[in-house]
Each structure stands twice: as structure tokens, then as C-alpha cells.
N, C-alpha and C positions, 0 to 999 in steps of 0.2 A: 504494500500500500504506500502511494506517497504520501509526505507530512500534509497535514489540514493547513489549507490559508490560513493566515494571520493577519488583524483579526476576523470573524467569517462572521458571517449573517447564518444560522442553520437552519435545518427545514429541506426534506429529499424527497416526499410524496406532495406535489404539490398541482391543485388543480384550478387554473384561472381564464383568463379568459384575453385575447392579445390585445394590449391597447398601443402597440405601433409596430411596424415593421420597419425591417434593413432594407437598406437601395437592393440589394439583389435575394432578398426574401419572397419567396414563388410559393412558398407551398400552403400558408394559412394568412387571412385577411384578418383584418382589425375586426373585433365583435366572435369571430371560431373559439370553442371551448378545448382548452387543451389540457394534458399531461404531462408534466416534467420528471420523468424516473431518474433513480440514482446516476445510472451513466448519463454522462451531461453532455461527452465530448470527445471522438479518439482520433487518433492521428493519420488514421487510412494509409500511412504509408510502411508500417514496421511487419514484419512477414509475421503478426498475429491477424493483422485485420486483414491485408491479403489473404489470408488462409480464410477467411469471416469468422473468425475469433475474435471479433471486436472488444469481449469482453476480458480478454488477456491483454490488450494493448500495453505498448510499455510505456505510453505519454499518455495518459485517461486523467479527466477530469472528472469530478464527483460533484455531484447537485448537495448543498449541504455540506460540504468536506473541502475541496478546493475549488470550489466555484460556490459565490454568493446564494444561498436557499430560501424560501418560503416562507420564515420569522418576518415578512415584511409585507408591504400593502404593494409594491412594484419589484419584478425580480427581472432578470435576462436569461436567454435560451437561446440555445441552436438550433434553430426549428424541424434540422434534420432530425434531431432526437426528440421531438416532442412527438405525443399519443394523442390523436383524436377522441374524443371522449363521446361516446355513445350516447344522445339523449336520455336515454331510460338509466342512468345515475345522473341522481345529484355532484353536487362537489363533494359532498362529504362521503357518499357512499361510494364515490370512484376516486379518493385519495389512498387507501389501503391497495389498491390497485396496481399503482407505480412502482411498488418495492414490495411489501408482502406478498402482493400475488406474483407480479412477473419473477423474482426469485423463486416461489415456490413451485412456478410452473416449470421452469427450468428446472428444477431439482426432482419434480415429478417426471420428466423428459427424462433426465438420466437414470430412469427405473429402470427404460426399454419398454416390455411390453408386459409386465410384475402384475400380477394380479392381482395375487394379495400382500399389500404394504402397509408397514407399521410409521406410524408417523408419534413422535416424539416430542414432545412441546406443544402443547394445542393452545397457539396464539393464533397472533396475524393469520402468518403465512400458512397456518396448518386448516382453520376454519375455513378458510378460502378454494384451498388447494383439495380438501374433500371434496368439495361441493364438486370440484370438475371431474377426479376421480370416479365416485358414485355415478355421475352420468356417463362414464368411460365404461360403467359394467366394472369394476374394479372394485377390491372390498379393504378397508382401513380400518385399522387395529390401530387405536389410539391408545398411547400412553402418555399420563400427567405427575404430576409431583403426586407425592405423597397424601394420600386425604383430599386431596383434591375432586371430592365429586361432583361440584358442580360442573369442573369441566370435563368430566367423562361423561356427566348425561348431556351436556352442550356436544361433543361430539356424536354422542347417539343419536341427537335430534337433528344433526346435519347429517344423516345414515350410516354412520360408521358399525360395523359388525359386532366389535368389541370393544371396552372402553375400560382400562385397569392403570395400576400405579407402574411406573418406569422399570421396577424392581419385580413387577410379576412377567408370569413366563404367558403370552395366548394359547386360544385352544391349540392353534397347528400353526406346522410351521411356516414362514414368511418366504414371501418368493424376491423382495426389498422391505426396506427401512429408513427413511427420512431424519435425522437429527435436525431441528431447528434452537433446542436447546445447546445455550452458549457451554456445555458442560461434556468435558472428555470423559470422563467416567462410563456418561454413554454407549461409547465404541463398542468395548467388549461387548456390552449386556446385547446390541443389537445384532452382533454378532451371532451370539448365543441363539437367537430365534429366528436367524433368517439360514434358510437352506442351501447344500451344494450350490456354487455356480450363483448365488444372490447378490446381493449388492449393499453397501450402505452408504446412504450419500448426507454428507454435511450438507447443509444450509447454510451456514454462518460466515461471517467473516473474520468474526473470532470465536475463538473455545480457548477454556482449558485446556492445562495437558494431559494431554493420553495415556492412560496408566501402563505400564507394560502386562500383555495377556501372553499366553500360552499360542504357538504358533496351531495346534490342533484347532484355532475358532476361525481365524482364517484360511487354515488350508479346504479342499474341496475350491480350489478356483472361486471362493466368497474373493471380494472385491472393493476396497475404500474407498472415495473421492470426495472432492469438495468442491463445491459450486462459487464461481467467484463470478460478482456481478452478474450482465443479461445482456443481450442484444439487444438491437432496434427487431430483427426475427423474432425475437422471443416476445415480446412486445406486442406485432401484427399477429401472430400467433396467438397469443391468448387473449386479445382485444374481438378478436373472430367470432372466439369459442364462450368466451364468458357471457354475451348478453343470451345466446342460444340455451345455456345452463337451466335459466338463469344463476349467473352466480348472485349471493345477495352477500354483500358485506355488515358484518354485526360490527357494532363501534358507539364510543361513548363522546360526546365531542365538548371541547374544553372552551375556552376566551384563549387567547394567545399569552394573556397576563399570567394563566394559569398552569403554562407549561411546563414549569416543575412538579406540579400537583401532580400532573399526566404520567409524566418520567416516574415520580414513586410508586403510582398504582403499578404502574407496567411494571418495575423491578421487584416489588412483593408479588406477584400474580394475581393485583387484585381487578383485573380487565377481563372482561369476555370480548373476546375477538380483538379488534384497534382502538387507537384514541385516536380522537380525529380534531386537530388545533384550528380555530376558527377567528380568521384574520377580518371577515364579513360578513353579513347575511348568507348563509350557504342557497 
């Protein structure tokens, strides 16, 4: 990751509407409703994005991190990276879109074609990422913190099959497994429940460290990765698929004044789905 600007404006899911354009700006008019995801900006010329690995670039800019974000009432974009936003969401309920989803859609892409997946963290990106799942024909086996039932019946009631502590084993075994939790401990346990030839893919951009396990959980060709960043693909891709779902985003939405308030729900897990920071009338 490169260092964050100093000092930065923050703010990476952000959804507004354009009140001016660059002399050579073609693709959205003054008054279009747009989306600004994390990736804000890459270099097109280092052989990741020739390869369309845009989201490996070795010169990326981040909306919120090194490029000015959404904490504000006027932001700037590259319009090549901005998302059309589909009338049938709001601002609010197509702000978790930007980066919960389009990460978690990616991280559901690198299952392959996993049937049944365990997904780890039931926030943001895990609420979201069912919903397209379940209409994939696919079946998810959520796991949350400890005691946490209210979000194992919150994943029941977006169709998840199963719904247990991080620490329990499911009925059978897993063909993937999702990590969105910032937490290495993880690894192994997901490990342990996904079969021959499976998979387990981070989400995160950080975690913990990885405790050392016994090579017997990874052998059978099981398989780690980690998801870094999203395309502008992955973007048109899940912007396709989502209103067809419907996907519905759950989210609690704040004043801007109060986005520290937001940040402590979210790090005790006291959120169902997103917080959503509200700079205007939504």
C-alpha cells in the first residue's frame, strides 16, 4: 500500500451527483448520479494494468487514502473510475456498494464456481455478497463472533443455510470460504472446513498474523489468496447483477458530525450491515 496523503479529506464509498466537468470529460454531464469506489486512479501503463490487473497497479490512487474522499460537500474524480448508479438506490443504499460490495464481489469471483461457501464476518461486505450468492443457486454458511446471534439470524434472513460462531465446525464440508474479518486466527479454522482442492480467500487489506498450522490443512491442493482492491470490471460486473438480485443494502446512516460515533459501532460489532455518513439530504 502506498503512505495516505497528508493531510487527507476521508471518505471511499461515496455517492453524489456531478456539479462540473473537465474540458475533455465525455462520459457523465452535470446533474448524472455517480459512484466513487476505492480505486480512484491507475497508471495504465505498468504491465499490471496491461495485463487488466488494474487493481495491482504499482502507481494507484485510493479515494479516501491518497486522493481527497467524501468527508466533504465537493470532492474530485476520474470519471473513468466513477459507477453509474442505478435509479432504484438511493445515495444511501448504493454507498455500501462502492467498496463492500464491489470487494466482496470480487472475493466471491475468486471462489470459481464453490457452491457451498463459508463466509466469515457478517458485515458490509458479507450481507451484500449473500444476497448475490443465494440468487447464484449457491449456499452460505455464515460465521460471526462469538454470541453473536443476532447476526447469524440477520444472515438467515438474507438465506444463508447455516449460521454458527467462527469457532464451530458446519454440517458439511465447504467447497470455499470468505475471510472479511480483519483476524489471522481465521486461516487455519477455515481451513479446517473447506475440502480437497477448496479455497480461502481474504477480503481484507489488513489482518493479523497468521498463526502457524500444521501443513496437513493445507495440503489436498486447498489454496490461500487475498483480494486486493477491484476493477472498473468488477464494478460493471456487479452494477449489472445487483439491481437484477435485487440486492438491498441494510445500513444505519449517521450526520457527518457523527462519524466517530459510526467508527465505534462498527469496531465493537454493534452494526447490522453498513453505516452510511450523510453529508445531505440523501
Amino acid at each position: 500500500m502506498p503512505n495516505p496523503k497528508l493531510p487527507l479529506i476521508p471518505g471511499h464509498e461515496i455517492i453524489g451527483r456531478v456539479a462540473g466537468v473537465g474540458s475533455n470529460a465525455r462520459r457523465f454531464a452535470i446533474g448524472n448520479r455517480v459512484g466513487i469506489p476505492w480505486l480512484g486512479w491507475t497508471c495504465g501503463i505498468c504491465e499490471y494494468c496491461k495485463a487488466g490487473l488494474e487493481n495491482l497497479c504499482n502507481e494507484p490512487q485510493f479515494t479516501g487514502y491518497t486522493r481527497d474522499g467524501g468527508y466533504a460537500e465537493l470532492t474530485t474524480a476520474d470519471e473513468r473510475f466513477c459507477v453509474p448508479i442505478p435509479e432504484a438506490y438511493t445515495n444511501a443504499e448504493a454507498a455500501p456498494l462502492m467498496c463492500a460490495g464491489l470487494i466482496g464481489f470480487r472475493s466471491l469471483a475468486k471462489t470459481g464456481n464453490a457452491r457451498r461457501v463459508g463466509i466469515y464476518g457478517f458485515g458490509a461486505a458479507a450481507h451484500l455478497i449473500t444476497q448475490i450468492a443465494v440468487y447464484q443457486d449457491r449456499e452460505i454458511y455464515a460465521f460471526t463472533r462469538a454470541g453473536d446471534i443476532e447476526a447469524q439470524e440477520f444472515a438467515r434472513s438474507l438465506g444463508a443455510r447455516w449460521a454458527g460462531e467462527s469457532a464451530d465446525s458446519p454440517p458439511v464440508m465447504l467447497d470455499a470460504a470468505i475471510i472479511f474479518a480483519p483476524v489471522g486466527d481465521l486461516i487455519p479454522s477455515a481451513l479446517r472446513i473447506v475440502r480437497k482442492g477448496g479455497i480461502v480467500v481474504c477480503g481484507g487489506i489488513h489482518m493479523s498474523d497468521i498463526p502457524r498450522f500444521p501443513y496437513r490443512l493445507l495440503w489436498g491442493e486447498r489454496e490461500i489468496c487475498s483480494v486486493a482492491n477491484l476493477t472498473r470490471k468488477d464494478a460493471e460486473d456487479f452494477m449489472a447483477i445487483a439491481p437484477k438480485v435485487p440486492v438491498r443494502t441494510h445500513f444505519e446512516t449517521f450526520p457527518l458530525t457523527d462519524a466517530n460515533e459510526a467508527l465505534r459501532r462498527l469496531r465493537h460489532g454493534q452494526l447490522q450491515g453498513a453505516a452510511v455518513l450523510l453529508t445531505t439530504i440523501p
